[in-house]
C-alpha positions in Angstrom: 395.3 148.3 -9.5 392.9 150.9 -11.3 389.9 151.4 -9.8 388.1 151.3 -12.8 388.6 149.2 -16.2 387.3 149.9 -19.4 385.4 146.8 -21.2 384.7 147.1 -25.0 381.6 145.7 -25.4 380.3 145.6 -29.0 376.9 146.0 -29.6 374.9 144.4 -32.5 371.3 145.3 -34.4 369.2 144.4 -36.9 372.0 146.3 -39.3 374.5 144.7 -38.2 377.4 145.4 -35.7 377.7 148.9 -34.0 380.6 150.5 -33.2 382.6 149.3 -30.2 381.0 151.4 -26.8 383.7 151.9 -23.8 382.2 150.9 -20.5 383.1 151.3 -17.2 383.1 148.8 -14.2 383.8 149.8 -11.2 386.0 147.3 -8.7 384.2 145.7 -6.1 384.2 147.8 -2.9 384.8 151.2 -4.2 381.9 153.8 -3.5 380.4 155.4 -7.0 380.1 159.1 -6.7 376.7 159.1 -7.3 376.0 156.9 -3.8 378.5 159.7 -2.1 376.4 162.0 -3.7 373.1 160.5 -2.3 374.4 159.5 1.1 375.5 163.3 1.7 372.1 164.2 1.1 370.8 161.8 3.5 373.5 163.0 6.0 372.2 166.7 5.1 368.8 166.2 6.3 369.6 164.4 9.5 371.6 167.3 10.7 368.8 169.7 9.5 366.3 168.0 12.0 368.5 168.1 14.6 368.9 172.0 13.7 365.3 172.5 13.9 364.9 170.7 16.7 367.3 172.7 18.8 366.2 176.5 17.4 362.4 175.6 18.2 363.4 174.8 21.7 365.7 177.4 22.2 363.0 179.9 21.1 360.7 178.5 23.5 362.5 177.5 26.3 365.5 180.3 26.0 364.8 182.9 23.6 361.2 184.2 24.7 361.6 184.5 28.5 365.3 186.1 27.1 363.4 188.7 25.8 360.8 189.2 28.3 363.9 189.9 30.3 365.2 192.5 28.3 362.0 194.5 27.3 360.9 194.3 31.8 363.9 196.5 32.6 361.7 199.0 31.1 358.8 198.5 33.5 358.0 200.4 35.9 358.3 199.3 39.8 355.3 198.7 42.1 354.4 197.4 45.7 353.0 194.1 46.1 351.3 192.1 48.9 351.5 188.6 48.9 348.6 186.9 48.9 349.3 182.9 49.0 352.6 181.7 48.4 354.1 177.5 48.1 356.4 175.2 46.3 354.5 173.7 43.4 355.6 169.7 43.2 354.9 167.7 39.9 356.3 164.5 39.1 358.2 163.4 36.6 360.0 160.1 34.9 363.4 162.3 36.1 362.0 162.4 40.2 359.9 165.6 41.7 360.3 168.9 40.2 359.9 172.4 41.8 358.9 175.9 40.9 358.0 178.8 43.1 354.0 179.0 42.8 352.9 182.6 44.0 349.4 185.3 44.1 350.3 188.8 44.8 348.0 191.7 44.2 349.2 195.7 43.4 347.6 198.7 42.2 347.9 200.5 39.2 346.1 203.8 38.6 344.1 203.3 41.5 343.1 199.3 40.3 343.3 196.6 42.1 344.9 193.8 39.9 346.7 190.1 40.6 349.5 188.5 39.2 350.9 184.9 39.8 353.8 185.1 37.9 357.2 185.1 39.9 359.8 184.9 37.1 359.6 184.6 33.1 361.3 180.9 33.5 358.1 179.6 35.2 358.7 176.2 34.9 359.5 173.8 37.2 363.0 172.2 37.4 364.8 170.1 40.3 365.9 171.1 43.5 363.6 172.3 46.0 366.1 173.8 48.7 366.0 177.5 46.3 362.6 177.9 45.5 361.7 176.9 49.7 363.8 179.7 50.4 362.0 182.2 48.1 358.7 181.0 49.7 359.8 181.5 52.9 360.6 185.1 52.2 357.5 185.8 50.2 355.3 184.9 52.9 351.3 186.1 52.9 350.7 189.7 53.7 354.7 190.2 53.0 355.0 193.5 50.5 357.7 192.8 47.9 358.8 195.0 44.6 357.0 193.9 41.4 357.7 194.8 38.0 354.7 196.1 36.0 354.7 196.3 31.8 353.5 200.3 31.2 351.9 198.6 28.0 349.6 196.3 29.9 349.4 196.6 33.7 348.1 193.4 34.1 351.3 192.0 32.6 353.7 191.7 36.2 356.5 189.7 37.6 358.6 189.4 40.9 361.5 188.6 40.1 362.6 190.5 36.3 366.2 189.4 35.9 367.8 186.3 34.8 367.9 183.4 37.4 370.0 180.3 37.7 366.8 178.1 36.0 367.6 180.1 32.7 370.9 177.9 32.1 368.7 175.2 31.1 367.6 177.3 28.3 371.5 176.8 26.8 370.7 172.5 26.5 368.7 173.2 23.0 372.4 174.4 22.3 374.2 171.3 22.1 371.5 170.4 19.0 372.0 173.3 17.3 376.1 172.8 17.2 375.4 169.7 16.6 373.1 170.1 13.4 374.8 173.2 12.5 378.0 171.0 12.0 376.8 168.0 10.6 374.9 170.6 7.7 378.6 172.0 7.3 380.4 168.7 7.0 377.7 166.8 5.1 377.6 170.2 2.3 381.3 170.5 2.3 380.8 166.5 1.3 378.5 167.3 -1.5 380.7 170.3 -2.5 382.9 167.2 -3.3 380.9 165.2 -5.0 379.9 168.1 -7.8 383.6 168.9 -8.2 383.9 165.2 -9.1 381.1 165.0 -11.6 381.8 168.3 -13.4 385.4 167.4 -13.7 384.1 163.9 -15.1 381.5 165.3 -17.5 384.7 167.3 -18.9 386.6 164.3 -19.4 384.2 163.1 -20.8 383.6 165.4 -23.6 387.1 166.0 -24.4 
């Protein structure tokens, strides 16, 4: 069965009949290309959130400490004391979460200066047992290595390198596969839908 037939319909005014006009009607059921057309659009933009979604995360929660990581292994290396030193608890809809929460002081130049900061992934994530351990080691009056940034010597950190927190950076990823193949699907899919059209325009105006 054709999936469209042609209907002559004749048309009248107040001259009389026009000439007899061709239209089409498409069978029940079948999708017109311009609802593909639409519905790849719509499929297009859902995808593109979920892209944004997932790089504005990943910046924040992966990219920026990412960086701070890279640019500290140019910092130069200082002695610290500990001054105060505990596991921070917060709770949460997931259960407790954990992150080392630290004072230190160091000199610089002859000044006296204070940091808290123990790693650029400062926030707090599950499991307790890892960051107790790095408490118990970093106990008050302990003297530790510290990173210090040349640019800004009140800009310091403990620990410089990546730690095992900074995989949770990578779960913005899953979006951005995720929207970056939906946008490729849902364009290929209007990529379609204009090779249909043009090709019908040209039947059309031979």
């Amino acid at each position: 069965m054709d999936r469209a037939r042609a209907c002559p319909i004749p048309l009248f005014s107040n001259r009389g009949a026009l000439p007899w006009k061709r239209v089409e009607r498409h069978a029940p059921g079948l999708q017109r290309p311009a609802d593909a057309g639409h519905r790849a659009s719509r499929v297009f933009l859902f995808f593109a959130v979920f892209l944004v979604i997932g790089a504005a995360f990943g910046i924040g929660i992966f990219g920026k400490p990412l960086v701070h990581m890279l640019a500290a292994r140019q910092w130069r290396s200082a002695s610290c004391e500990i001054v105060s030193s505990s596991v921070y608890t917060t709770q949460s809809s997931d259960g407790s979460m954990y992150r080392v929460d630290v004072t230190y002081r160091y000199f610089v130049d002859d000044r006296r200066l204070v940091g808290d900061r123990y790693q650029f992934m400062d926030w707090s994530t599950s499991g307790s047992r890892g960051k107790a351990a790095i408490v118990a080691r970093l106990t008050p009056g302990t003297r530790t290595e510290c990173w210090v940034n040349p640019a800004n010597a009140g800009d310091a950190v403990i620990d410089r390198g990546p730690t095992a927190d900074l995989w949770f950076g990578l779960i913005p990823l899953v979006f951005i596969v995720v929207g970056g193949c939906g946008i490729y699907v849902a364009a290929a899919g209007r990529g379609r839908f204009s090779r249909l059209t043009s090709g019908k325009s040209t039947t059309s105006a031979t």
